[in-house]
C-alpha positions as CSV (number, residue, x, y, z in Angstrom):
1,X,0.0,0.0,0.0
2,X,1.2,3.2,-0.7
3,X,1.7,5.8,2.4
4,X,-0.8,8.5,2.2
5,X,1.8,11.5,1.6
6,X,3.4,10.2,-1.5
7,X,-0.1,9.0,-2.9
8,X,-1.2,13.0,-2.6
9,X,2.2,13.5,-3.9
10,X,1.5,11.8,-6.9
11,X,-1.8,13.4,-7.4
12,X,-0.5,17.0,-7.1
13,X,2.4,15.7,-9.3
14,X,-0.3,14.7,-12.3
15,X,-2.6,17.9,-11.8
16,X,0.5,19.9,-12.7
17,X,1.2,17.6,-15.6
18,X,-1.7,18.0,-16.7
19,X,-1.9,21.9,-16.7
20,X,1.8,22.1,-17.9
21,X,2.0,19.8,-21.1
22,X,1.7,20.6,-24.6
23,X,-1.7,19.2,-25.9
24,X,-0.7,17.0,-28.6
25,X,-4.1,17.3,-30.8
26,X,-3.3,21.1,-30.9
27,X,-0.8,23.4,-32.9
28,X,2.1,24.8,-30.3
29,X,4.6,27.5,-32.2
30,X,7.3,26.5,-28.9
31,X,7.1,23.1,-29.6
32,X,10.7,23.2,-31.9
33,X,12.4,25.1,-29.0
34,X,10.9,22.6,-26.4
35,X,12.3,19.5,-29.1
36,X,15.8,21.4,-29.3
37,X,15.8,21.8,-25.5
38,X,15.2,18.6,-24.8
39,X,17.8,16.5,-27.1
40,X,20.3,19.0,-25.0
41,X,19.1,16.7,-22.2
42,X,19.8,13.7,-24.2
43,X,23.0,11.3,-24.3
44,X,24.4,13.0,-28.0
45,X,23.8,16.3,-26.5
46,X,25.1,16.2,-22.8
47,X,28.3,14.2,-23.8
48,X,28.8,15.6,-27.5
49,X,28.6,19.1,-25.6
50,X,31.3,17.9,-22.7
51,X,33.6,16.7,-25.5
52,X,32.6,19.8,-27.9
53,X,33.5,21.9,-24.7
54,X,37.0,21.0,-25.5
55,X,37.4,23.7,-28.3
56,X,37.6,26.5,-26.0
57,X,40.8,27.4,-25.3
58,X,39.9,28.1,-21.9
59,X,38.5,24.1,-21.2
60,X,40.6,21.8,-20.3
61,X,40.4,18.0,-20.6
62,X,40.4,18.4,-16.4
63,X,37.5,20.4,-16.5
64,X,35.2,18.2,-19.2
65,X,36.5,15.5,-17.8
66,X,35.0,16.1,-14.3
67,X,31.7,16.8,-16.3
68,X,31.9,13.5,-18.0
69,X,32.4,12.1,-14.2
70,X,29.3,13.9,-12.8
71,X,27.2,12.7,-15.9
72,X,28.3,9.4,-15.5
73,X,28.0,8.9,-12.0
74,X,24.4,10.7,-12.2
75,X,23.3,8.7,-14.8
76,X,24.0,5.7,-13.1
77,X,22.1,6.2,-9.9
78,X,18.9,7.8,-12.0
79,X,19.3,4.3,-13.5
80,X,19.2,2.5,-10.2
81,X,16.5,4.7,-8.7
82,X,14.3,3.9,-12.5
83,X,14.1,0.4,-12.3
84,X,13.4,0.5,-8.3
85,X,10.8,2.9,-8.2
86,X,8.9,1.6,-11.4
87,X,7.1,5.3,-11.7
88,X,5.3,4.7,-15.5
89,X,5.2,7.7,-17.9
90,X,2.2,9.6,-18.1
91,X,2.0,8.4,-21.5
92,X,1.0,5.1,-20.3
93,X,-0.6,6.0,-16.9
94,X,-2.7,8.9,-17.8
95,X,-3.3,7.6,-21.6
96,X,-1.3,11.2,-22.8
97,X,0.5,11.5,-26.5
98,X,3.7,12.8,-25.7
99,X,4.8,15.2,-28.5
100,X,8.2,13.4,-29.2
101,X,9.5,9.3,-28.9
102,X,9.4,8.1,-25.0
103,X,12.8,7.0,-24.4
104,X,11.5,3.6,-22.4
105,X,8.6,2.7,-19.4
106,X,10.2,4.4,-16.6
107,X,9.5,8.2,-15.8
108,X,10.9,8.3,-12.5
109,X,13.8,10.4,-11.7
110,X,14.3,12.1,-15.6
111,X,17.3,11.3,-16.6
112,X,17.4,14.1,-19.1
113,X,17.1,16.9,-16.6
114,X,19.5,14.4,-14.8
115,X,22.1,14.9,-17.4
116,X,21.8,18.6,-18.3
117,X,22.0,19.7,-15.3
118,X,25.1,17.7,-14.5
119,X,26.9,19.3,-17.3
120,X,25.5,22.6,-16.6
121,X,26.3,22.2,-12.6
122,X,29.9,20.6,-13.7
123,X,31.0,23.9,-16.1
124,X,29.3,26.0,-13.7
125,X,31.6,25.1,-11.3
126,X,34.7,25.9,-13.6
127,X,33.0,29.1,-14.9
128,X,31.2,30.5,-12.1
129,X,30.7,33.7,-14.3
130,X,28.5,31.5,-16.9
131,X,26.6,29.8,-14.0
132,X,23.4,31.3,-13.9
133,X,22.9,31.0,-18.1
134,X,24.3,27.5,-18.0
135,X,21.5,26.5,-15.2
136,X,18.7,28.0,-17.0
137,X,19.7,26.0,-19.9
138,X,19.6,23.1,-17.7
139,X,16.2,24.0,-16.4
140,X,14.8,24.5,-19.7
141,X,15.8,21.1,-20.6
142,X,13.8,19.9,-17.5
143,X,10.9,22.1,-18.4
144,X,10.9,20.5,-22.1
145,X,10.6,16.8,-20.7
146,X,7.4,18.0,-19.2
147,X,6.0,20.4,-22.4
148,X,6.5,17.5,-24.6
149,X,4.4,14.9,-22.5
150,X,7.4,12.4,-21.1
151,X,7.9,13.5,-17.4
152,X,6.0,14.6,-14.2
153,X,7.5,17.9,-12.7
154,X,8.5,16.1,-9.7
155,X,10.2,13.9,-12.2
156,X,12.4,16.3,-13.3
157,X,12.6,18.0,-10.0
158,X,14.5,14.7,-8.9
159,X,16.8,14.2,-11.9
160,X,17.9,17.2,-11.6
161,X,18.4,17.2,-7.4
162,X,20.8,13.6,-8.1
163,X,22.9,15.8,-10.4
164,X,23.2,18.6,-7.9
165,X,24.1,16.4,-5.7
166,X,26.1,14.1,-7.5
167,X,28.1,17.4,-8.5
168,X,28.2,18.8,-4.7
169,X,29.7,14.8,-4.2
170,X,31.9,14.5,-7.3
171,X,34.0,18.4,-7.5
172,X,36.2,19.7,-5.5
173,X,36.0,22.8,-3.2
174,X,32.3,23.4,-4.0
């Protein structure tokens, strides 16, 4: 049985859903930006950008190499805490057509806003003066898992707390 906080929990979690997604039978001009944002989030994006990261003089293999760490690291527990938690997308709980492909069965943490938000937090940390654009990037990735139909909020919320953390874990001096 599930305890009575995380059922109301859940509930809240769908009613926001519900008022934050994209309909899918309607025309949404954002819905390329939220696409865009959202492969940023994705395994090409997060570790093509760390690696891509490398062309700036001022990056060093150091630096995107500690971002590779967090992402890795991050990834792995989102993994863990999937397949243990079992949370299904609402594409399959609340019958919704997401806007873009659902990744797999398992919406619980996002790994996505996971992953962005490990890069972001790991060049953050190198280049404190880009912080605040690099974590609204990150954020904007987590917003577009919702937008497009494939994550609860408190989905995202999650993903990207485990990279914060991971992060706060993984780099030194922060």
């Amino acid at each position: 049985m599930t305890p009575p906080l995380l059922t109301r929990l859940d509930a809240r979690d769908r009613a926001l859903f519900v008022r934050l997604a994209l309909d899918a039978s309607r025309t949404h001009p954002l819905r390329g930006f939220w696409t865009t944002c959202t492969h940023l989030g994705g395994a090409r994006g997060s570790i093509g950008l760390s690696l891509l990261a490398l062309l700036l003089p001022a990056v060093t293999t150091g630096i995107a190499g500690r971002a590779l760490l967090v992402l890795a690291v991050s990834h792995l527990v989102v993994q863990v805490v999937k397949r243990f938690a079992g949370r299904e997308r609402p594409t399959a709980r609340m019958s919704f057509n997401a806007l873009i492909s659902v990744p797999d069965r398992f919406s619980f943490p996002s790994g996505h806003a996971c992953a962005a938000m490990a890069v972001a937090a790991s060049f953050a940390w190198a280049f404190p003066v880009l912080a605040v654009p690099l974590l609204v990037l990150a954020l904007l990735v987590g917003f577009s898992r919702v937008a497009l139909g494939v994550h609860y909020p408190g989905d995202v919320v999650v993903g990207q707390a485990i990279a914060l953390l991971t992060a706060y874990v993984l780099l030194p001096g922060w």
